[in-house]
N, C-alpha and C positions, 0 to 999 in steps of 0.2 A: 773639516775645513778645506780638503783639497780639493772639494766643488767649487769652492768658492772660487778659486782661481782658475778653474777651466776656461773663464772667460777673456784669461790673457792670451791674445791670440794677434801674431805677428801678420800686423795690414799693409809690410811692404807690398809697393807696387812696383815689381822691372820693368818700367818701360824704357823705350829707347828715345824719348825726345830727352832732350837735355836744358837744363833750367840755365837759368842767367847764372853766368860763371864768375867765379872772384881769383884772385892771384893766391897762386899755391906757394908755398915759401920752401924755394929751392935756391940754395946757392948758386947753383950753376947756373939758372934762369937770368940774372944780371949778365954775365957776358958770351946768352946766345945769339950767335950768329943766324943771319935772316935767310931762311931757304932758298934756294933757285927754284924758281919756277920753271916748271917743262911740259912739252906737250906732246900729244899721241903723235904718231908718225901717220901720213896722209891716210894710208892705206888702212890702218886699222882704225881711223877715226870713223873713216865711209861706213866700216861693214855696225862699227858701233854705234853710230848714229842709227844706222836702220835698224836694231835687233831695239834702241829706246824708243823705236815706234811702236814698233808690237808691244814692247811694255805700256809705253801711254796707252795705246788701245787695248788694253787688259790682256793681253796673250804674252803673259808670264813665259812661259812654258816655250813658246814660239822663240823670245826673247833671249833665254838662257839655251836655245839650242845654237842660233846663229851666234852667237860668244863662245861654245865652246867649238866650234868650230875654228874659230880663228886662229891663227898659226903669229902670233906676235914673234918677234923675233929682238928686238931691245930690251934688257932689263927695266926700265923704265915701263914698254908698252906691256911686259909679262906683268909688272906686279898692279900698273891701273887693269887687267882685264881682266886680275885675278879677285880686285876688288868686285866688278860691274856683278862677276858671276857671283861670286859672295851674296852679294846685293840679294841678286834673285834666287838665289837657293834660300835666303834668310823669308824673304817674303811668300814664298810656298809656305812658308810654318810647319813645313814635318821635312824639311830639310838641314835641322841645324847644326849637322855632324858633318856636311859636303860645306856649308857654309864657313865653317869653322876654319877647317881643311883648306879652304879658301882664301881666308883672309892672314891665316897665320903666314901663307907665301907672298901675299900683298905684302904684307906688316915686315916681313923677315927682311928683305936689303938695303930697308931702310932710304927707299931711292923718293916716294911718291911727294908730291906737292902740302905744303904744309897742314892743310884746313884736311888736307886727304887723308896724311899718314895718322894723325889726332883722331880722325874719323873712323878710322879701321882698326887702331886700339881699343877704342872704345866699344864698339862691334862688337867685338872679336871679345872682350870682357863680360859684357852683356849677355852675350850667347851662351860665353861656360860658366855662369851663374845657372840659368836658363835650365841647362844640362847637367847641371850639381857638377861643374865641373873648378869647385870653387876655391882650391889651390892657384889654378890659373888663373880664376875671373881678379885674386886680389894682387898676381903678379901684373897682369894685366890695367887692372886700376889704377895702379901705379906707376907705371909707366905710361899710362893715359897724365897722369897729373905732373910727372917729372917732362913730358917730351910738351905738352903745352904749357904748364906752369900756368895751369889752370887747376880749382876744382868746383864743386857744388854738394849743394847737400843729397842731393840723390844719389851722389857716387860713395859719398860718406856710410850714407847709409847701406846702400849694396854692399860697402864693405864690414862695413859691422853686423849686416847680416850672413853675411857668406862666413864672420867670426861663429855666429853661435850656428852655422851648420855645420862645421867644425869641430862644435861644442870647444871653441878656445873661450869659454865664458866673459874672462875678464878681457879679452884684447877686444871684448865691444863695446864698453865707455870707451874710450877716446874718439874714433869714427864717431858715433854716438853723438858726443858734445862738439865735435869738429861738423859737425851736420847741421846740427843747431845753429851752432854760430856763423855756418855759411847762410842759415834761411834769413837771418835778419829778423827783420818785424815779420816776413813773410813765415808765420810758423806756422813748422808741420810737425803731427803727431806721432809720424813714425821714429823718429830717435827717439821717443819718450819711451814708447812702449818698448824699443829696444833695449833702453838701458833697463826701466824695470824688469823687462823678463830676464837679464843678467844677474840683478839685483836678487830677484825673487827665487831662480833655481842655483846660486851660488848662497842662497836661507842668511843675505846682508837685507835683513828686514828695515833696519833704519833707515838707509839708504834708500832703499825702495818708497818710504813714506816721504822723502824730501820729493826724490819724482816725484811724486804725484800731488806733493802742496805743489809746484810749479805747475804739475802738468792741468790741476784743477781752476786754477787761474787763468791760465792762456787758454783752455778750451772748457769755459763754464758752461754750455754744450754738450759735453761727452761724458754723458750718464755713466758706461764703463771705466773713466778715473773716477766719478766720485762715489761709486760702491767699491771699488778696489780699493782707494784710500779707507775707509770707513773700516775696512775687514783687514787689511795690514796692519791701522791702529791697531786692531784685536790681535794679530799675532802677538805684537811688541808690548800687549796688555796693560793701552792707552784707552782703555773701556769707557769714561766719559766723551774723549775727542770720538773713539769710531763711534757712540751712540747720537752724537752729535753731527756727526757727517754723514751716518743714514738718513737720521731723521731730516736733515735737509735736501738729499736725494729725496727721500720719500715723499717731500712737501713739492718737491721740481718732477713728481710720476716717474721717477727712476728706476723706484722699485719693482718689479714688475714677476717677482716666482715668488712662489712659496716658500722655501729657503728664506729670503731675503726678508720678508714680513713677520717668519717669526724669528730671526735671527731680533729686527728690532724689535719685538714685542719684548723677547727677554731681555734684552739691555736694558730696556724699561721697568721690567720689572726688577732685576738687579740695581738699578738706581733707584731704587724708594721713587718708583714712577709708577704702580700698579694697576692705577684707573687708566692711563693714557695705554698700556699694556692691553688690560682688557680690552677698552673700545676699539684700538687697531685690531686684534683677534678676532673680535666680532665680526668685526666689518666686514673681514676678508673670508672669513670661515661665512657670512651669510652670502658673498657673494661669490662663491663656488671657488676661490682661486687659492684658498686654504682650505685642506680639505676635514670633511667632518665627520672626522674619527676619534676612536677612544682618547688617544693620545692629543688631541689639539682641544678638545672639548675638555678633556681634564686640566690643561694648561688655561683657560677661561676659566673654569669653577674655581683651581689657585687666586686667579689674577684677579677675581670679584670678590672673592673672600678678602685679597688681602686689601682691596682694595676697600672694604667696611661693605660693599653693596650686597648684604646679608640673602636679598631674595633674591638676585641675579646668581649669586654663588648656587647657590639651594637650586632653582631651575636649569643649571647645568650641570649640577651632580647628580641629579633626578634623571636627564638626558646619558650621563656617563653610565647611570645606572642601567638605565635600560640595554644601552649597550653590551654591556658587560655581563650583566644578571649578576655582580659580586656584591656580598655583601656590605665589606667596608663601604663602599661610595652609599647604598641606601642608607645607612648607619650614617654616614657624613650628612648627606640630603636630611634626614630627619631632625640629628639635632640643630642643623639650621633653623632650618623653617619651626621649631620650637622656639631658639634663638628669637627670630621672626614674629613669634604669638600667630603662627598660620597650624594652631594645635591637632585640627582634624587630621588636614594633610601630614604631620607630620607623626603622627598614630599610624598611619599607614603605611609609610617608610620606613618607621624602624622596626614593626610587626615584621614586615618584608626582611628586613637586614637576620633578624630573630630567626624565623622559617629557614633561610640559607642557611644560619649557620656562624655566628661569631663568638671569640673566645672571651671580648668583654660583656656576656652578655648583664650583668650585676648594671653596670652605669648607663645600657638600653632600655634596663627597666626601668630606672630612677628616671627619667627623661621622657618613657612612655606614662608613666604615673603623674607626674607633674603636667603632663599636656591633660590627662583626663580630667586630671584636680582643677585647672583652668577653667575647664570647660563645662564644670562643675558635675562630673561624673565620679563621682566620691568613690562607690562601685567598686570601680572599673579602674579608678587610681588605688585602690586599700589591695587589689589582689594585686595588681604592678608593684606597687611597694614590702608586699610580703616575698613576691618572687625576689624583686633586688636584695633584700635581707637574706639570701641564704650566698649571695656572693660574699666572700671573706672581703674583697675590694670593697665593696661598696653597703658593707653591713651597717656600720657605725655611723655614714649619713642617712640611708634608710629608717634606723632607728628613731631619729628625730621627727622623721615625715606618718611614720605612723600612727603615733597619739596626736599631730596635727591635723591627719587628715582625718582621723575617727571624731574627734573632738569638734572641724568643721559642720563634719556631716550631722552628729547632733544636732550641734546648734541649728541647723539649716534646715533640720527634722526629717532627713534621708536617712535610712537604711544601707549599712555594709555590708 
C-alpha cells in the first residue's frame, strides 16, 4: 500500500510575486499609524540611479558593484542601499546568503518607507525558505503580515510548508485552511495537498478522505486526488466507495500503472463483480501495460472461472500452465474444458497434470474416463476407470462407472 501514496508529493511553488492580498486580523492594525515618507539623500540617489542603469541594461554584476561602493552615511540611506544590493545579490540566484545578510540590515531599524519595509520582510522570508532556513522564513512571515496587516494564500501556504519541513505535522492545518480561505473562489491546490500530506503521515486517514471529497470537487481535473481518494477509502476499509472512485477515475483515463488496474480488477472481484474484473485484466494484460505473468494470467483464469466463462477460465489456465509446467493448473485446465465438453483437449491436460505428478491422481482419472466415455472411447474410458478404483478417494464413484461403461460398450458392440 505505501506505493500507492508515493504519489503525494508537495507542488508548493516559492515564488516571489505576491497575489491580491486581504487584511490580516491584528489588533494592533486598527490604530497603525501612517509612515513618513523619506528620501535618499542627493548624492546617493546620483550614484543609485546609475548602478539601475547597468541593471536595466542587464549588467547585474556591473550594478551590484557601483552600490557597494557607496559610502551612505544616513540610517535611512544605509538601510534603502542595503535593500538595492539585497535586490541584486537575490537576482544572481547563487547569491541568497549575501542577499540575506542584506536585507536583514535593511529590515533591522525599522526606518525604510512603507510599501519598502513590507517588501524586504517578505524577501527576506522567501529567501530563508529558499535556503531551509525556515525557523526564520516563519518568523519572518509574520511579521510580513503583522507589519502590513496583510496576508494571502501563498504566504499561508509557505507557512504550513516551512511547518511540515519542520515535521511540526499538525501546525499545518491552520495555514493550510487560512490559505484556502484567503484564495476565495480562486482555488489552489496546494493547501489541499498540504493538509493531506499532514493528515496522511500523522495515519488521521478520515480526515485525509474529507480532503479529498473537497479537494475532488474543486479540482475534477486532478487525476492524483481522485486515485488518492479511491486508495484512502481502502485504507479506512470503505472498499465499495474506493472501488467506486477507481472505477470512475478509470472511466476519466486516470488510471494509468499496473498497480492501479489490478488494484481495481480485485475490488471487482471482491464485490461479486468478476466478469467486469476479468474483462479489465484482459484488456490491460493484452495491451502490454499489465504485465503477462504467472501471477496476472492466474488472477484472469480465477476471474473467468468465477465469473461462469468456463472456456476463457480453461484458455488461461492452459496459458498459466505452460508457464509454470505445474501440475495443478493442467489438472485445473482439464477438468474445465471437461466441464466444457471440449473432451479431446481435455484428455490431454489431465494426461499432462498425470505425467508431472499429482497427489489426487483417483479424481484425474474419473474425469480422464468420463471425457473418453463422451467421446465414445469405451476402451480407453474402462482402463481410466480401473486406474480411479484403486484410489480409496475416489473408489466407490468409480465403482458405479464401471458396469456402466462395460454395459455401454456392449450395447454399442465395442470391445473393452
Amino acid at each position: 500500500m505505501n506505493k500507492i501514496f508515493t504519489s503525494i508529493t508537495l507542488l508548493v511553488s516559492f515564488v516571489l510575486v505576491q497575489l491580491t492580498t486581504s487584511t490580516y486580523a491584528n489588533a494592533a492594525c486598527a490604530d497603525k499609524p501612517k509612515r513618513k515618507t523619506q528620501l535618499m539623500g542627493p548624492s546617493v540617489g546620483k550614484k543609485v540611479g546609475k548602478a539601475f542603469e547597468l541593471y536595466s541594461a542587464d549588467d547585474v554584476k556591473g550594478a551590484l558593484a557601483l552600490l557597494l561602493e557607496i559610502n551612505a552615511k544616513s540610517d535611512y540611506d544605509k538601510a534603502i542601499l542595503a535593500r538595492y544590493i539585497a535586490v541584486m545579490y537575490a537576482t544572481l540566484g547563487d547569491q541568497e546568503v549575501k542577499a540575506i545578510e542584506y536585507l536583514k540590515m535593511a529590515a533591522a531599524p525599522d526606518i525604510l518607507n512603507e510599501s519598502d519595509q513590507g517588501e524586504v520582510i517578505k524577501l527576506l522570508a522567501d529567501l530563508q525558505m529558499q535556503t531551509k532556513a525556515y525557523d526564520g522564513a516563519l518568523k519572518n512571515y509574520k511579521a510580513w503580515m503583522d507589519f502590513t496587516c496583510k496576508s494571502d494564500g501563498d504566504t499561508w501556504v509557505k507557512i504550513s510548508q516551512a511547518n511540515y519541513e519542520l515535521k511540526r505535522l499538525p501546525k499545518m492545518i491552520s495555514p493550510a485552511d487560512k490559505a484556502i480561505a484567503a484564495y476565495g473562489d480562486k482555488h489552489n491546490k496546494n493547501p489541499y495537498i498540504l493538509k493531506l500530506t499532514s493528515y496522511y503521515e500523522t495515519k488521521k486517514y478520515k480526515e485525509a478522505v474529507k480532503v479529498l471529497e473537497t479537494a475532488v470537487q474543486l479540482f475534477p481535473n486532478e487525476k492524483t486526488f481522485w486515485k488518492q481518494l479511491g486508495n484512502f477509502y481502502l485504507l479506512v476499509e470503505d472498499y465499495k466507495r474506493g472501488m467506486a472512485t477507481l472505477d470512475l477515475a478509470y472511466k476519466q483515463g486516470y488510471l494509468e500503472k499496473e498497480s492501479e488496474i489490478k488494484t481495481l480488477s480485485s475490488l471487482y472481484a471482491q464485490n461479486s463483480m468478476p466478469y467486469k474484473s476479468a474483462k479489465l485484466l484482459e484488456k490491460h494484460i493484452a495491451s502490454g501495460l499489465v504485465k503477462r505473468d504467472d501471477k496476472n494470467i492466474g488472477s484472469l483464469a480465477n476471474a473467468w472461472h468465477a465469473a461462469q466463462h468456463i472456456d476463457k477460465a480453461a484458455k488461461y489456465y492452459g496459458e498459466l500452465a505452460k508457464m509454470t509446467n505445474e501440475a495443478r493448473h493442467y489438472s485445473k485446465q482439464g477438468s474445465l474444458l471437461a466441464q466444457d465438453e471440449q473432451f479431446k483437449k481435455a484428455v490431454v491436460a489431465l494426461k499432462k497434470a498425470l505425467d508431472l505428478g499429482v497427489k489426487n491422481k483417483g479424481r484425474l482419472y474419473m474425469s480422464i474416463a468420463e471425457s473418453h466415455f463422451y467421446l465414445g472411447q469405451y476402451k480407453q474410458a474402462y482402463a481410466a476407470i480401473k486406474n480411479a478404483m484403486k484410489d480409496p478417494k475416489t473408489r466407490k464413484g468409480a465403482k458405479g462407472w464401471v458396469s456402466y461403461i462395460r454395459d455401454t460398450a456392449a450395447r454399442k458392440g465395442k470391445s473393452i
